[in-house]
Backbone as a ProteinNet text record, in pm:
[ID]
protein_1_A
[PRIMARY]
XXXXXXXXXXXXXXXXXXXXXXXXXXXXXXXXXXXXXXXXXXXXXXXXXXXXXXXXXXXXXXXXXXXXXXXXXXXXXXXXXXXXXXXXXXXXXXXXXXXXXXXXXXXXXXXXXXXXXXXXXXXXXXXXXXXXXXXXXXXXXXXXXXXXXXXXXXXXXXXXXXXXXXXXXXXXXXXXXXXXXXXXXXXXXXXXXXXXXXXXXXXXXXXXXXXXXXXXXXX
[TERTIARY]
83.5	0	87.3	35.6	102.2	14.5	55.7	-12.2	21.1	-91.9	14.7	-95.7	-7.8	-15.4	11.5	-110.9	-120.6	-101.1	-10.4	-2.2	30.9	-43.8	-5.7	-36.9	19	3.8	52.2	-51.7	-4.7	-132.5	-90.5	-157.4	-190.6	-280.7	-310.6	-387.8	-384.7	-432.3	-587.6	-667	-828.8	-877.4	-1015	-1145	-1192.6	-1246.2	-1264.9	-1414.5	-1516.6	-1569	-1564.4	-1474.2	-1423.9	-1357.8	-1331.9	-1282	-1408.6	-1474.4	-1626.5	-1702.3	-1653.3	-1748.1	-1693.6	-1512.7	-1428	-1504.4	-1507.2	-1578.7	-1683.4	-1752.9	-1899.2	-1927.9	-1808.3	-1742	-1734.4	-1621.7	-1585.1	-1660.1	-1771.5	-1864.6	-1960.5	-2038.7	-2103.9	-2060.2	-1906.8	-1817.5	-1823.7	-1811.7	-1804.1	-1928.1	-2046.4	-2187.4	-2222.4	-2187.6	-2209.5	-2126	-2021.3	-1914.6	-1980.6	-2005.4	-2023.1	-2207.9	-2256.8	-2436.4	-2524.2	-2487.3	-2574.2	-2657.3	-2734.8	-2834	-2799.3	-2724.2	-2640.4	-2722.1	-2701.7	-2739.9	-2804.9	-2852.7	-2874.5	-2758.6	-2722.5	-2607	-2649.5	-2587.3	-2653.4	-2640.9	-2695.5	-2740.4	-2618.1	-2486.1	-2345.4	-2308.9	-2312.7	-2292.2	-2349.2	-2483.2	-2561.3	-2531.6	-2490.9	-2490.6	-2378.9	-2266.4	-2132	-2155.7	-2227.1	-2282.9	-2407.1	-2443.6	-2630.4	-2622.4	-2742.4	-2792.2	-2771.3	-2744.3	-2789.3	-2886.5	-2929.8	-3061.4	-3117.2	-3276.8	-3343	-3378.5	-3376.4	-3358.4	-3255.5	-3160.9	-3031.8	-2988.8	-3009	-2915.4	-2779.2	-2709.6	-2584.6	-2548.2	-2583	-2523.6	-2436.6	-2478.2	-2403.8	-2230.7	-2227.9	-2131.5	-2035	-2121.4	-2050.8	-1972.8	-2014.8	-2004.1	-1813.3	-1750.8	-1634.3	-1543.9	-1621	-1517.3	-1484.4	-1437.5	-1410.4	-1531.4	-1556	-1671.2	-1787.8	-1885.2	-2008.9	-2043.7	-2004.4	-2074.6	-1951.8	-1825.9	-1779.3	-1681.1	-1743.6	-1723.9	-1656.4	-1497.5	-1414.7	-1304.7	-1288.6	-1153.6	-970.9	-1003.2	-880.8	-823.1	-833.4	-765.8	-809.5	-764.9	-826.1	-791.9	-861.7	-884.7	-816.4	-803.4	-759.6	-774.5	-844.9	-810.2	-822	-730.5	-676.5	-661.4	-736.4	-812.5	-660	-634.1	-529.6	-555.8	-389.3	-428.4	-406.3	-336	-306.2	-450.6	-493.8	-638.9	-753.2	-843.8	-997.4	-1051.7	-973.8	-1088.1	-1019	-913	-864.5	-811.9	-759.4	-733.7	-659.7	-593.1	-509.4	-587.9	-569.4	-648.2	-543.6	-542	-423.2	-494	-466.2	-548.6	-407.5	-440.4	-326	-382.4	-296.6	-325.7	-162.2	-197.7	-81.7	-122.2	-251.6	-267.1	-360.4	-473.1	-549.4	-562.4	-434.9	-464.2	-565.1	-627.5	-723.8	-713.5	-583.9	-576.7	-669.3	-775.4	-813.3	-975.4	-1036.9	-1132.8	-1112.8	-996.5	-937.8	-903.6	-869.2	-830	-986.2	-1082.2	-1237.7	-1260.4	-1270.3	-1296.2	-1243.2	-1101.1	-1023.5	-1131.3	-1158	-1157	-1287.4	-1389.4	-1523.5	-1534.6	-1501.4	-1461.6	-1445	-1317.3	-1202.8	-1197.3	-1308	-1291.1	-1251.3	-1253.9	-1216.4	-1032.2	-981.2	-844.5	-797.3	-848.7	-771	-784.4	-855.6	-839.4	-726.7	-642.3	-531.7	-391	-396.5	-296.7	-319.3	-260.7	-318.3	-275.5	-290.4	-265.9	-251.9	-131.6	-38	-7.5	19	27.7	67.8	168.6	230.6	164.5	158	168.8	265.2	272.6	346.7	278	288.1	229.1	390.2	322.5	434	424.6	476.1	382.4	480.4	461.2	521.8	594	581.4	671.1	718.6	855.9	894.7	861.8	705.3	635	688.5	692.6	769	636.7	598.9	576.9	435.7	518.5	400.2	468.8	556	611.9	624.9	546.9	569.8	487	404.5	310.2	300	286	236.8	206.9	184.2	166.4	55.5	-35.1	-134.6	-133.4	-194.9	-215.5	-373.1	-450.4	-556.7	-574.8	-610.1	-666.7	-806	-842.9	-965.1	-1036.4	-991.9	-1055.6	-979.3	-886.3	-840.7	-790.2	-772.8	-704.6	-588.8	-460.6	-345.4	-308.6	-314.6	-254.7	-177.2	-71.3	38.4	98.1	122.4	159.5	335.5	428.9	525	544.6	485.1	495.4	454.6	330.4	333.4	456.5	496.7	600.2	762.8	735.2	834.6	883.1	753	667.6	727.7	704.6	741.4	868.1	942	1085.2	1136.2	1121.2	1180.5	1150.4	1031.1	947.6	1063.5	1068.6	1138.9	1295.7	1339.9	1499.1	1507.7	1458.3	1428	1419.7	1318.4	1296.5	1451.1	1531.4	1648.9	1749.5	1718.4	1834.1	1816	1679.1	1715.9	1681.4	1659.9	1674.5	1802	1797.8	1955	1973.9	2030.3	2053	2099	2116.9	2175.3	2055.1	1939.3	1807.5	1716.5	1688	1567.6	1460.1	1455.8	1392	1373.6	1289.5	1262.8	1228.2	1196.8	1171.2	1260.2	1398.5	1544.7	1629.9	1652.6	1722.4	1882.2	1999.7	2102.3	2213.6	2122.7	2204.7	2201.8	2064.2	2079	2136.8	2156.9	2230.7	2420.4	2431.2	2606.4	2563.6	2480.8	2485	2522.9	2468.2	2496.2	2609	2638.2	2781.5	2866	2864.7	2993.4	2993.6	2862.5	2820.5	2905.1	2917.8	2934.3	2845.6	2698.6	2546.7	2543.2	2649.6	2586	2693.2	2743.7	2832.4	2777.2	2636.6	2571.8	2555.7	2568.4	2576.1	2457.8	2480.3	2293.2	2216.6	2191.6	2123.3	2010.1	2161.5	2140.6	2072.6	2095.9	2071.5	1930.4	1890.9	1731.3	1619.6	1731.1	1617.3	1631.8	1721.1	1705	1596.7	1608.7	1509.1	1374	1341.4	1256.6	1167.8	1241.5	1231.8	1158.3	1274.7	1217.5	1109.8	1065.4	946.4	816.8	840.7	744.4	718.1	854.5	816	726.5	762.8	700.5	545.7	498.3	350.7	333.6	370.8	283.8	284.5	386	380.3	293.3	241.9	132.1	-8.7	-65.5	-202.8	-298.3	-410.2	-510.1	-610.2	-646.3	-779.8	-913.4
-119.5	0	125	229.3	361.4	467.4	576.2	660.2	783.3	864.1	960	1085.9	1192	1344.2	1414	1502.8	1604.3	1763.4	1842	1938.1	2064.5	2187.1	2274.1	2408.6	2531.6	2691.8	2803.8	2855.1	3018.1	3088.1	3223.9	3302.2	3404.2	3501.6	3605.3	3746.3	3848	3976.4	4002.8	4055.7	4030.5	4116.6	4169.4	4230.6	4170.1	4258.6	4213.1	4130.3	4195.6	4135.7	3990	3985.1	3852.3	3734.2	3793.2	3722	3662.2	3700.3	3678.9	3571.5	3594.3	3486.8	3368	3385.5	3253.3	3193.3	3264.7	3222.3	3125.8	3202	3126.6	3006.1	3004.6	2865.1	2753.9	2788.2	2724.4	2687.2	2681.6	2689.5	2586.6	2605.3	2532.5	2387.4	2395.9	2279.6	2223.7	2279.1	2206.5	2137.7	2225	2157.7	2063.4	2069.1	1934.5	1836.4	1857.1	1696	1655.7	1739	1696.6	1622.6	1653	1584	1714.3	1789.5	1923	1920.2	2018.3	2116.2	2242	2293.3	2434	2524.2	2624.3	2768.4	2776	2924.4	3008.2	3055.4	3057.1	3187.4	3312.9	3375.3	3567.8	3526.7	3631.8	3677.1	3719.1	3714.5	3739.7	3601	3535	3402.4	3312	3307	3243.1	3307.9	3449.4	3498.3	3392.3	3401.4	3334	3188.3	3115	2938.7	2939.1	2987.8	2970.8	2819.4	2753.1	2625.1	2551.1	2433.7	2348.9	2302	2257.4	2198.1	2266.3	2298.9	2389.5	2281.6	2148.1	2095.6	2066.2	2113.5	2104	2236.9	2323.1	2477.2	2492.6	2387.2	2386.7	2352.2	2298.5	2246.5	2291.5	2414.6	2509.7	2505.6	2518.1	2561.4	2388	2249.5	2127.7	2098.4	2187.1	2128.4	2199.4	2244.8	2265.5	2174.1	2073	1962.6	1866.8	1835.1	1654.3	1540.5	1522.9	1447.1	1575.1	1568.6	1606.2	1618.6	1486.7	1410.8	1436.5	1492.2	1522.5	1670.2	1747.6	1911.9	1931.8	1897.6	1881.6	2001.8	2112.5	2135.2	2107.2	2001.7	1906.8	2013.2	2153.2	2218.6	2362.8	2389	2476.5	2642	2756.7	2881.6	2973.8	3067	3178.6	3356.1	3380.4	3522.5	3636.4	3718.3	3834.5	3961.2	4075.4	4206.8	4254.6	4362.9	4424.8	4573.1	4621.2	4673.9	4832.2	4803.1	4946.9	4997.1	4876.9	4917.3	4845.8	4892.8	4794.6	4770.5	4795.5	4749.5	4607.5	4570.8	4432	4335.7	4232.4	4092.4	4032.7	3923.7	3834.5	3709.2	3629.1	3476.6	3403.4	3297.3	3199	3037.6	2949.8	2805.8	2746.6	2633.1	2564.6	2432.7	2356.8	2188.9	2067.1	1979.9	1917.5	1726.1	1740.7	1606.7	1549.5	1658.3	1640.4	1792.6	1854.2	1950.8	1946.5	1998.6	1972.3	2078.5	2137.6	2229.7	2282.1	2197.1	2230.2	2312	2253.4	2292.5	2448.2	2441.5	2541.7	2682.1	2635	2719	2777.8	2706.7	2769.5	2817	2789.1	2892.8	3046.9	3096.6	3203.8	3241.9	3182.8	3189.8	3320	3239.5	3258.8	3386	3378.6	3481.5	3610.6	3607.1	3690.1	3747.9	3822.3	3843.4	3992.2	4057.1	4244.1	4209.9	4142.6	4121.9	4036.9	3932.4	3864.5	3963.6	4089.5	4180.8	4263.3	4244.5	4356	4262.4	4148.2	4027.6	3902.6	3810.1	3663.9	3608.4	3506.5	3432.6	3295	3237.4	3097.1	3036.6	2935.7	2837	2708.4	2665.8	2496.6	2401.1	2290.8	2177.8	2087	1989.2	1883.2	1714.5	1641.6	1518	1397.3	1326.1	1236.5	1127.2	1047.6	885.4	862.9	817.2	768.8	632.2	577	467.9	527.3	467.9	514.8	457.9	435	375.5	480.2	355.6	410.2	561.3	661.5	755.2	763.8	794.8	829	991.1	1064.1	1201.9	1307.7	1372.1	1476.9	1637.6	1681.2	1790.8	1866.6	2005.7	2109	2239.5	2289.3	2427.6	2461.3	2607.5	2637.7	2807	2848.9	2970	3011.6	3117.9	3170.7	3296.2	3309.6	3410.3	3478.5	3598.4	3618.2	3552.4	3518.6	3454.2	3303.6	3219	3091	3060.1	2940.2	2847.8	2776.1	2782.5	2698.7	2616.1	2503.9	2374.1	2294.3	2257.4	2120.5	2064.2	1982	1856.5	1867.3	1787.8	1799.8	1670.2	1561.3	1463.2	1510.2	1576.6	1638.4	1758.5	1826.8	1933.1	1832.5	1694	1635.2	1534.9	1500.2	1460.2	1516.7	1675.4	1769.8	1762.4	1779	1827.5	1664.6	1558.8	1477.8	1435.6	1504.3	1476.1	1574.2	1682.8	1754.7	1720.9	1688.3	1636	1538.7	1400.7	1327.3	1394	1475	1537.5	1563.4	1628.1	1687.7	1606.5	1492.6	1384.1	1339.5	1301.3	1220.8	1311.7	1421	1513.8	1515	1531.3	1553.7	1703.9	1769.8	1887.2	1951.9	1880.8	1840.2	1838.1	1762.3	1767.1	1769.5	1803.2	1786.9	1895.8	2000.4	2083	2093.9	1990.9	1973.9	2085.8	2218.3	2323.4	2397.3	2341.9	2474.8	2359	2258.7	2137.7	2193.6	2099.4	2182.2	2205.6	2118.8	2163.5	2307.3	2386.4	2456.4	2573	2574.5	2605.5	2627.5	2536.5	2427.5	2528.1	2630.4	2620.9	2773.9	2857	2942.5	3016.5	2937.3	2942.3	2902.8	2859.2	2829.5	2959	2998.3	3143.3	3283.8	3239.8	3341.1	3455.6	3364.1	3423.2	3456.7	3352.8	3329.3	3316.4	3343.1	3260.1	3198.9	3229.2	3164.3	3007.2	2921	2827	2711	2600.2	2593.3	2607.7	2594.1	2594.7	2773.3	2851.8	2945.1	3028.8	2977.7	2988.4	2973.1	2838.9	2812	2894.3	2945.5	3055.3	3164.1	3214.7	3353	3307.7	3182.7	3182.3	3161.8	3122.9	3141.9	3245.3	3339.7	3465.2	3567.8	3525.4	3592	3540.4	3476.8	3391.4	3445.7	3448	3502.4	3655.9	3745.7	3889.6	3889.3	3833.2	3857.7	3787.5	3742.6	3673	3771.1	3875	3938.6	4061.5	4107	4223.1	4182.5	4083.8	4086.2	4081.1	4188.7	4277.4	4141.9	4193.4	4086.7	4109.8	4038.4	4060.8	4103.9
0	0	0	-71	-62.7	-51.3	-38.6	-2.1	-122.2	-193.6	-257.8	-254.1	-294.9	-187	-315.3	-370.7	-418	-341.5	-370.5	-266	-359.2	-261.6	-325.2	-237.7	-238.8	-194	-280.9	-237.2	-307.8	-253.2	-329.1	-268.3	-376.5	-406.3	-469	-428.6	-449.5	-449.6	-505.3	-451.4	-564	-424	-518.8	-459	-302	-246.7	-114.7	-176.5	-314.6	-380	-405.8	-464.8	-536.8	-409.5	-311.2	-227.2	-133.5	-159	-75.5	-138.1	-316	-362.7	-327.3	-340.8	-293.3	-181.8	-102.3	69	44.3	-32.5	-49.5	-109.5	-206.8	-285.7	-226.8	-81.3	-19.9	49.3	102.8	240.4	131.2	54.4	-73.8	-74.6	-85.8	-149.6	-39.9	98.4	193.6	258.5	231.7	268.9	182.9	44.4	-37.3	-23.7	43.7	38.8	191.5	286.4	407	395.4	288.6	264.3	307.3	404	416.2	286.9	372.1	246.7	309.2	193.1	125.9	159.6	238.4	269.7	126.5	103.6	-4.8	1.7	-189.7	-228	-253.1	-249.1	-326	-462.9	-491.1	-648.2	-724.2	-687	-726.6	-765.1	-688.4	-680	-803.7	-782.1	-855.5	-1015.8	-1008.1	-1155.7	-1215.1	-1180.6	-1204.2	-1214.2	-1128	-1124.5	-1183.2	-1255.8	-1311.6	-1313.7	-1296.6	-1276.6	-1400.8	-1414.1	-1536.4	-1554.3	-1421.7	-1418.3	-1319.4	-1341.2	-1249.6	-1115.5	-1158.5	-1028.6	-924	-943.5	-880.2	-915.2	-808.4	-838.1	-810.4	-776.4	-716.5	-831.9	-957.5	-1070.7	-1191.3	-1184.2	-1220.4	-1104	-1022.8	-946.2	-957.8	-970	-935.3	-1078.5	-1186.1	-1294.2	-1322.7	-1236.2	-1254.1	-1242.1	-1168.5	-1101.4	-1207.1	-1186.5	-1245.2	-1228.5	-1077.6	-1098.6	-991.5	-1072.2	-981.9	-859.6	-820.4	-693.7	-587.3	-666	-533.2	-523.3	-503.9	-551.7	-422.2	-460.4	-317.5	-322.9	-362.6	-337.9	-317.9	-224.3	-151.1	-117.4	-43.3	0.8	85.5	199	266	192.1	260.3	209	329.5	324.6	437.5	378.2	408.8	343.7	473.4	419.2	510.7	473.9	505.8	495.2	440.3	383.4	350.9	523.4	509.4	572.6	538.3	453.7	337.9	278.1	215.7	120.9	177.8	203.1	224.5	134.8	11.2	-124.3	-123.4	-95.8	-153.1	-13.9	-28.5	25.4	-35.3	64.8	-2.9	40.9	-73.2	-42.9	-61.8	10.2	41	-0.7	-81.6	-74.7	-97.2	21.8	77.2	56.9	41	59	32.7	174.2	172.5	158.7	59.1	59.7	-72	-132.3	-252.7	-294	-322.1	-373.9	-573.9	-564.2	-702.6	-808.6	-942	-960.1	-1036.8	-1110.7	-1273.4	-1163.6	-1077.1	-996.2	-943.1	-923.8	-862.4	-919.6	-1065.3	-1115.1	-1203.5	-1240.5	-1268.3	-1166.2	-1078.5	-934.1	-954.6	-943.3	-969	-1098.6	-1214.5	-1333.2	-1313.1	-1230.3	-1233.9	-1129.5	-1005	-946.7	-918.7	-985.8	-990.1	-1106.3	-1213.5	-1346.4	-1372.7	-1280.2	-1294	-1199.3	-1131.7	-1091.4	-1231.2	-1281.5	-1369.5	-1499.7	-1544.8	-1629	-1618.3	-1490.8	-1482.5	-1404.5	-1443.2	-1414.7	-1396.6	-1482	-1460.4	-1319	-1269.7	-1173	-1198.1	-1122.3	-1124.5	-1053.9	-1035.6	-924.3	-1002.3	-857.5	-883.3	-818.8	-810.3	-740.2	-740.6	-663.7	-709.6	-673.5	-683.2	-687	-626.6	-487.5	-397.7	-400	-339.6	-285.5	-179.5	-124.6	7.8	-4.2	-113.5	-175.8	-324.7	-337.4	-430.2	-599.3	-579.4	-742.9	-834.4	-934.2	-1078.7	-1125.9	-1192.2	-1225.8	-1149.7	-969.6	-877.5	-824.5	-942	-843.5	-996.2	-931.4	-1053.3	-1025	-1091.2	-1059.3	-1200.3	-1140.8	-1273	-1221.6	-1333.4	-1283.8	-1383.1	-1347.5	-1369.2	-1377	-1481.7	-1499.4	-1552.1	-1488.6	-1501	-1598.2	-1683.5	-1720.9	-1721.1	-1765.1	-1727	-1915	-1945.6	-2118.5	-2125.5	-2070.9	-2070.7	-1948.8	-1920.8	-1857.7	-1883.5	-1859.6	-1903	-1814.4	-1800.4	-1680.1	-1775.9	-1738.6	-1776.2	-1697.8	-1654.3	-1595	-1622.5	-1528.2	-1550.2	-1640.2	-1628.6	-1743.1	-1908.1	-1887.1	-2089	-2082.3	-1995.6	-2012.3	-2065.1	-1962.1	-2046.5	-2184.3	-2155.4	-2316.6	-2410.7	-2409	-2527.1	-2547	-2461.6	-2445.3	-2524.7	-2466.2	-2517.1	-2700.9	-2704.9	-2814.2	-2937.2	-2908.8	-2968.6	-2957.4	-2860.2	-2838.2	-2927.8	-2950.3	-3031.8	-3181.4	-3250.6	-3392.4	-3402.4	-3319.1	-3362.4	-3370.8	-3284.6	-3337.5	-3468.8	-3455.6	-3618.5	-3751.3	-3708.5	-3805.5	-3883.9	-4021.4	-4093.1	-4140.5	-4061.6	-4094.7	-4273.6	-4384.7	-4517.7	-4572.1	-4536.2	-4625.6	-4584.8	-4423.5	-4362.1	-4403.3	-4504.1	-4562.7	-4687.3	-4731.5	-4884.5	-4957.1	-4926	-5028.9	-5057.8	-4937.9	-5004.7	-4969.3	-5127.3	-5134.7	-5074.8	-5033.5	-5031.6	-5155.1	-5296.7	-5383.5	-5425.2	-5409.8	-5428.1	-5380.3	-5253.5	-5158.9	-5230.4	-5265.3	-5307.6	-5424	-5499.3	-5617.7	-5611.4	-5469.1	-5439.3	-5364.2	-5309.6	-5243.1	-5364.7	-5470.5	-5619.1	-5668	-5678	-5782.7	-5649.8	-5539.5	-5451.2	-5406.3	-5427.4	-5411.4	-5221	-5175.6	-5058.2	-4963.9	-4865	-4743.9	-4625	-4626.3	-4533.5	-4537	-4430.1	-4368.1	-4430.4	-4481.3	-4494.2	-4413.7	-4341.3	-4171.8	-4205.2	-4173.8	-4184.9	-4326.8	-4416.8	-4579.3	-4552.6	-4521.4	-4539.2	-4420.2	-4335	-4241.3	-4342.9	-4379.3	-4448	-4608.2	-4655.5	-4771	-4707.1	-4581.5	-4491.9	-4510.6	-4467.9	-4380.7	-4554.5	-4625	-4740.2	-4827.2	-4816.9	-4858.2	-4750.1	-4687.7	-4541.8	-4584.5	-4600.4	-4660.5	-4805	-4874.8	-5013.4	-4974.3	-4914.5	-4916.5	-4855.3	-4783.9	-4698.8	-4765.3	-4867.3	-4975.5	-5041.7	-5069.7	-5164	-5139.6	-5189.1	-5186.4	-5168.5	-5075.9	-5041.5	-5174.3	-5254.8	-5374.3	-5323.1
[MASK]
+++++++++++++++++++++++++++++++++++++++++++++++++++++++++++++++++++++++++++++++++++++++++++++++++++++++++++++++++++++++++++++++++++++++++++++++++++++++++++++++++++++++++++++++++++++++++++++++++++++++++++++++++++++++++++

C-alpha cells in the first residue's frame, strides 16, 4: 500500500468582492461533500454558477469539477483584509494532501474576473507517494486568465521536451527541408550568391518567402 499526496500553496491579491465569492465557494463545497443542504447563495454568486438543471441549483457551481458528486476542493482557504487598502485581500489556498488544480483554477476563473483583467494568476503543485512507485512524483503548474485556462503537468512538459529532443536527433541537418534542397544552396555558395551556412541559408530563404507573401495585396 502507498499513499500519494497532491499538494499545493499560493496566494493572490483580488477584490474584497471577489474574495467573498471565494468564501462562499468554499462553504457550498463544503456543505455538499459533508451531505448538508447548502445555505442560499446571493445573487453574485448564482450569476457566475447559473444552474444546469433547475432541479439542482448547485449544478451550475458542481459542474467545474471533475466528478459532480464530489465538488471537493482538496484544500483549505484563508483570506486576510489588507491593511493598506480595504478594497482588496489576499487569499491563500493551501493543501498538503489532494490539492485539485483544474477545480481550482475555474474557481479564480469565475470569481475573480475584474483582478484577472489587470494580471493573470499561477500556481504549482506537485504530486508524492510515500513509496517510491515508478511515475508516482511529478506535478504542474497552472495559470488563469480572465478569457483561458493553461494547466500542464510535468509529465506532458516532459513529453514535449523529449518529443522535440528526439525530432532533432534524427533530423539531418543536409536535407531535412525539402523546399530549399542543399544543392541549391552548393549552387549558391559556387556562384558566390551566398556565405551563409545551410542551416542558416534556409532561415534567411525562410524569412524571405514570409516577406514577399505578406507584400502581396489581399484581392
Amino acid at each position: 500500500m502507498a499513499d500519494s499526496y497532491v499538494q499545493g500553496s499560493f496566494a493572490f491579491i483580488c477584490s474584497i468582492d471577489e474574495a467573498a465569492l471565494i468564501e462562499e465557494a468554499w462553504q457550498l463545497s463544503a456543505d455538499l461533500s459533508a451531505g448538508f443542504e447548502p445555505s442560499s447563495v446571493s445573487p453574485e454568486f448564482r450569476a457566475i454558477f447559473p444552474p444546469k438543471t433547475q432541479d439542482d441549483l448547485s449544478s451550475g457551481f458542481r459542474s467545474i469539477f471533475d466528478d459532480a458528486a464530489f465538488p471537493d476542493f482538496g484544500a483549505d482557504l484563508r483570506v486576510a483584509n489588507s491593511a493598506d487598502d480595504p478594497r482588496i485581500c489576499t487569499v491563500s489556498i493551501f493543501s498538503t494532501t489532494d490539492f485539485q488544480p483544474a477545480p481550482i483554477a475555474a474557481l479564480i476563473q469565475r470569481c475573480c474576473a475584474v483582478s484577472l483583467g489587470d494580471s493573470a494568476i499561477g500556481f504549482e503543485w506537485s504530486l508524492s507517494c510515500s513509496r517510491p512507485y515508478r511515475d508516482s512524483f511529478g506535478g504542474g503548474w497552472g495559470v488563469v486568465f480572465a478569457d483561458r485556462i493553461i494547466i500542464e503537468t510535468t509529465r506532458e512538459a516532459l513529453s514535449k521536451a523529449l518529443a522535440g529532443a528526439n525530432l532533432m536527433i534524427r533530423a539531418d541537418p543536409w536535407g531535412d527541408d525539402p523546399a530549399y534542397p542543399v544543392d541549391d544552396w552548393k549552387i549558391e555558395v559556387a556562384n558566390d550568391d551566398t556565405r551563409l551556412g545551410y542551416l542558416d541559408w534556409v532561415e534567411a530563404r525562410r524569412s524571405l518567402a514570409t516577406d514577399i507573401e505578406a507584400s502581396v495585396p489581399v484581392a
